[in-house]
Each structure stands twice: as C-alpha cells, then as structure tokens.
matplotlib code that plots the C-alpha trace (Angstrom):
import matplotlib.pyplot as plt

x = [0.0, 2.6, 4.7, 2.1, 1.5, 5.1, 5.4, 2.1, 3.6, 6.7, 5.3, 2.6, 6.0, 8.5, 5.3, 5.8, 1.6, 2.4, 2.3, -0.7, -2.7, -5.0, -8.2, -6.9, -5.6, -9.2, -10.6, -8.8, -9.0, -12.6, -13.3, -10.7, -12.3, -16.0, -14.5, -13.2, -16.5, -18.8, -15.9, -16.4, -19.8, -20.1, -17.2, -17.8, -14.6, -13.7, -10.3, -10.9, -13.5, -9.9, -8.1, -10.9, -11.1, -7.8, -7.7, -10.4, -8.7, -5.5, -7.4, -9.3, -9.8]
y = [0.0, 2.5, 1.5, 2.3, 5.8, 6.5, 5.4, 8.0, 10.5, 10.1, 9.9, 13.1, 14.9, 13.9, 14.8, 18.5, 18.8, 20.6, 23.8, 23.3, 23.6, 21.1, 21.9, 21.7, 18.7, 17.0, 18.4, 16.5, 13.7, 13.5, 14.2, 11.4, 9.1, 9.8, 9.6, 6.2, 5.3, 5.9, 4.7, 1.4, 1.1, 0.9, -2.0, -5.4, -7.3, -8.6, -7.4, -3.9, -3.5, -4.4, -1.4, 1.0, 0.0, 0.4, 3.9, 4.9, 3.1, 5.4, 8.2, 8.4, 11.2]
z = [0.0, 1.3, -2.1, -4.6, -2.9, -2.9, -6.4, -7.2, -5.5, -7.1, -11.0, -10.2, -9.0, -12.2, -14.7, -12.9, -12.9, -9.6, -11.9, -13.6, -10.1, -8.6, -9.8, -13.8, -12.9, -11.0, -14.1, -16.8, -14.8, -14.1, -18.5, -18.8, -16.3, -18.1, -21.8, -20.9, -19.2, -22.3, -24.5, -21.8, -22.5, -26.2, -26.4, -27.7, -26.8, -23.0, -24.3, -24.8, -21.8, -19.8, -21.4, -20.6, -17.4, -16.8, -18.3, -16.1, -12.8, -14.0, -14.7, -11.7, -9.5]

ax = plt.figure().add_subplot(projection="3d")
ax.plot(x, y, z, "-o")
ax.set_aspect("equal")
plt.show()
C-alpha cells in the first residue's frame, strides 16, 4: 500500500503537474475518467472492456 502511494507521488512529481494547479488537474482527470467510461460502455470485446477499465482506474480522480 505505502509502495504504490510513494510510487504515485513520485510519478505526479517527475510529470511536474504541480504547476498546472490542482483543480486543472481534477478536471482532466474527471473528463478522462468519463470519456473512458462511455468509450467502456459501447465495447464489444472482453479485451478492450480491460483497457478502458484500466484507463479509467489510471485516470481516476
């Protein structure tokens, strides 16, 4: 548990989004999270379903 926040932490902090303020950054998170969400519900394929799941799990807020 303690790993993967460190490792967040760590990746937030090397992509620099420090500068582009918190609420820009809950706000492309959150359209990314619901792009991948509708794009999730229109797929056909177990195999894609995965991938836009774990787009959202990445992208979420």
């Amino acid at each position: 548990m303690w790993l993967s926040l460190v490792l967040l932490v760590a990746s937030v902090s090397a992509l620099n989004l420090d500068r582009l303020g918190r609420r820009d950054v809950l706000v492309v998170d959150t359209v990314a999270f619901g792009a991948a969400s509708l794009a999730a519900s229109f797929t056909d394929s177990t195999g894609t379903l995965v991938v836009w799941r774990a787009i959202m799990g990445l992208s979420a807020p």
